[in-house]
C-alpha positions in Angstrom: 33.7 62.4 -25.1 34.5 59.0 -25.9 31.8 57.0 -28.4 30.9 54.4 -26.0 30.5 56.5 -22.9 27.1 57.5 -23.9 26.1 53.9 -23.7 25.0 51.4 -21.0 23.9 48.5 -23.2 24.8 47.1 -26.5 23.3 44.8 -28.0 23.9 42.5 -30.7 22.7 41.0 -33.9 24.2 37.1 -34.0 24.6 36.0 -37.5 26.8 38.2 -39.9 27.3 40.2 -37.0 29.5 38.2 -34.6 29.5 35.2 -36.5 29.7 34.3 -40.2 27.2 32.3 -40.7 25.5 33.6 -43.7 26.6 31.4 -45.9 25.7 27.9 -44.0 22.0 29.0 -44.8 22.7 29.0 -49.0 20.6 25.8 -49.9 20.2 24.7 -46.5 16.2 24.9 -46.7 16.2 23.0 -50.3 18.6 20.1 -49.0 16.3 19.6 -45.7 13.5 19.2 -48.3 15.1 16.9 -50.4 15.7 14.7 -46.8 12.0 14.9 -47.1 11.7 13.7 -50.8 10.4 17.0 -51.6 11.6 18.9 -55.0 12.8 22.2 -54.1 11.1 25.3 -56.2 13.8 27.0 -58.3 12.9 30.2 -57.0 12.9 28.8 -53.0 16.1 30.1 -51.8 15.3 33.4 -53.6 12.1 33.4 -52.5 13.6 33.4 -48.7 16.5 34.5 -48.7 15.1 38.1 -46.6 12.3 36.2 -44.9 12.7 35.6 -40.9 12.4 32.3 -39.7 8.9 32.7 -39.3 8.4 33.9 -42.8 10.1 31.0 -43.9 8.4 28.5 -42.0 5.2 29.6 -43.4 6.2 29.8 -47.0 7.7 25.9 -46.7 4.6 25.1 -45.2 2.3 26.5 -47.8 4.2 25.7 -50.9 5.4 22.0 -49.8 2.1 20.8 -47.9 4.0 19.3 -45.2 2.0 17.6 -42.5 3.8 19.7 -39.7 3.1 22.4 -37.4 5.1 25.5 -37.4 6.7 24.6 -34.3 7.9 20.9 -35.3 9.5 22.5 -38.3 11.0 24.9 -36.6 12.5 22.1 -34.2 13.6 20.4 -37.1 15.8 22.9 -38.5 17.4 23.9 -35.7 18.4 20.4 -35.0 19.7 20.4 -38.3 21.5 23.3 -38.1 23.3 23.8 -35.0 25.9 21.0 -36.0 27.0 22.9 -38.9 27.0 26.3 -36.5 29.1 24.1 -34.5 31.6 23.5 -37.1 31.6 26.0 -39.8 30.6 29.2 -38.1 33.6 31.2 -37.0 33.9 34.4 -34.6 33.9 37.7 -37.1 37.7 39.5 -36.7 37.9 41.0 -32.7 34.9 39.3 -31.5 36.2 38.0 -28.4 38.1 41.3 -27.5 35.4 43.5 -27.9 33.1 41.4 -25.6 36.4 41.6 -23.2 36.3 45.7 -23.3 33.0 46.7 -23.2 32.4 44.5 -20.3 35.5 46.0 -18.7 33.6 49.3 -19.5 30.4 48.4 -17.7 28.6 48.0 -20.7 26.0 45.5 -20.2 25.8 43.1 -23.3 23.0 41.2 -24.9 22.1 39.8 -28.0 19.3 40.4 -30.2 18.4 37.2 -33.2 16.6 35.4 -35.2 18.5 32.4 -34.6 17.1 29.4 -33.1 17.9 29.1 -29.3 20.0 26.2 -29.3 21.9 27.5 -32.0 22.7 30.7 -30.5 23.5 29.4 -26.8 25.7 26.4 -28.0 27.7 28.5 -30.5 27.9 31.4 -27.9 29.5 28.6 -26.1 31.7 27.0 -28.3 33.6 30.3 -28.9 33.8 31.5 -25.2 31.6 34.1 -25.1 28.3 33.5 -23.7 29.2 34.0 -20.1 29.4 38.3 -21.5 25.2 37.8 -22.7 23.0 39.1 -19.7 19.8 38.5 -22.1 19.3 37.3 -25.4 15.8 38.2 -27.2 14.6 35.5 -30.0 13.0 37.2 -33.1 11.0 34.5 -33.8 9.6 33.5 -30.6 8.6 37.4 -30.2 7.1 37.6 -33.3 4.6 34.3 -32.2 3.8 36.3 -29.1 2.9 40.0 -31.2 1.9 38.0 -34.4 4.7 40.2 -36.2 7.2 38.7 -38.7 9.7 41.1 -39.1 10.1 41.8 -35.5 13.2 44.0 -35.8 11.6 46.4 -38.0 9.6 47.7 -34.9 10.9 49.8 -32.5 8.5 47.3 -29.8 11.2 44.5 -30.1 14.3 46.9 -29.5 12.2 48.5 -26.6 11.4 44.8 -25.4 15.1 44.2 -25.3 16.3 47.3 -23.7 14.1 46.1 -21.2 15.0 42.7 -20.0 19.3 44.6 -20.0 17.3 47.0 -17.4 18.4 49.8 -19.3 16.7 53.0 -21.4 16.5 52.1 -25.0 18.5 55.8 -25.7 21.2 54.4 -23.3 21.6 51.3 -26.1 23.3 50.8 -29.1 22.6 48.0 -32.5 25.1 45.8 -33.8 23.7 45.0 -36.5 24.7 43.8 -40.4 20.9 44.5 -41.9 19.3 47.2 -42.9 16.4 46.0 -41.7 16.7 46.7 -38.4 17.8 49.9 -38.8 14.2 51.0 -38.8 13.4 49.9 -35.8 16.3 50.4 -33.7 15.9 54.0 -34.7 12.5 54.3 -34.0 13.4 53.0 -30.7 15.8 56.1 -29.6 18.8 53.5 -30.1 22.2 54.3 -31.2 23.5 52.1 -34.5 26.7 50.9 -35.4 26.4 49.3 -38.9 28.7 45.7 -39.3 29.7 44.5 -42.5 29.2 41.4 -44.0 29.5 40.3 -47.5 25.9 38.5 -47.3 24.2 42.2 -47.8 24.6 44.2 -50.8 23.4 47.6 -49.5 26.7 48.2 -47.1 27.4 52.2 -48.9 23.7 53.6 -47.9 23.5 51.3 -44.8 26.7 52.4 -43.4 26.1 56.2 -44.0 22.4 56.1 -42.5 24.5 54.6 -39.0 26.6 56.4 -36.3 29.4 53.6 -36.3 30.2 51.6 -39.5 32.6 48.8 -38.7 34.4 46.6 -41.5 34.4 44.2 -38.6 33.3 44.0 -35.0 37.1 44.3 -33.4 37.7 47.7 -35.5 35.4 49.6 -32.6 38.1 48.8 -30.2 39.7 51.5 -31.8 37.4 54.5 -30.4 37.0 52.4 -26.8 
């Protein structure tokens, strides 16, 4: 039997999945300081570079005393941001033409992120492919709902999103680039098709522990 026949759903991980946009985030929370005349930590990028978005915005807030509320900083960023989405994030390799087949397939196709919402819609945009999305599920606005950081880590947020595509969670399968959510896409009953990026150093154990490893997204048109 084909791979993808025992699907309905897939579901997708957004940065260093279908775009590569790990890198726009190096330094990006130290020079939005300095537009604050703030002195960045030597340790901050370090210090976040695994956190979520929420994570992050509490750290900042902490350690820099800023007179903002989690959700003005959080608007702040993303404004900042989704111009340099715009114009430095490219599609990863077969992007577009994988969309193109698994909706051909029936597959029903959302996306699963910790982006910010603007980011993610205006990019889907800008490259063409938003129109395939059904549903896409924010990690960080589900996490201020449940009070949990690392959403994707528990098999609640998978379940969640498996929902809102209308579809059993062991009838849906993870794009995903981190490790992190292996945990909890697992625990959900989902199926896993590890994506590498060059953002992650774990990619020999990561790729073993899933049932599809792809060098890049296009390379599953190959078992479609």
């Amino acid at each position: 039997m084909p791979f993808f026949d025992a699907f309905e759903a897939a579901i997708f991980d957004l940065d260093g999945t279908l775009i590569d946009s790990m890198p726009l985030w190096e330094n990006f929370c130290g020079n939005w300081l300095k537009s604050l005349n703030k002195i960045p930590g030597p340790t901050l990028e370090a210090d976040i570079v695994s956190m979520t978005i929420n994570e992050s915005v509490e750290y900042v807030k902490r350690h820099y005393e800023l007179d903002l509320s989690p959700e003005e900083l959080i608007v702040q960023w993303e404004n900042a941001m989704t111009p340099i989405y715009l114009k430095k994030a490219p599609l990863k390799k077969g992007v577009k033409e994988l969309m193109q087949a698994l909706a051909f397939k029936g597959i029903k196709l959302g996306i699963a992120t910790y982006s910010f919402p603007r980011c993610t819609k205006e990019i889907l945009i800008h490259h063409g492919i938003y129109s395939y999305f059904s549903m896409i599920l924010h990690g960080h606005e589900f996490g201020q709902i449940t009070g949990i950081a690392s959403v994707k880590k528990v098999p609640g947020f998978w379940c969640a999103a498996a929902e809102r595509l209308n579809t059993a969670p062991e009838k849906c399968i993870v794009f995903e680039d981190s490790s992190s959510s292996l945990q909890g896409a697992r625990a959900a009953g989902m199926g896993f098709a590890a994506v590498y990026d060059s953002s992650w150093g774990d990619w020999t154990e990561f790729s073993k522990a899933a049932d599809l490893a792809l060098n890049y997204p296009g390379e599953a048109l190959l078992i479609i």
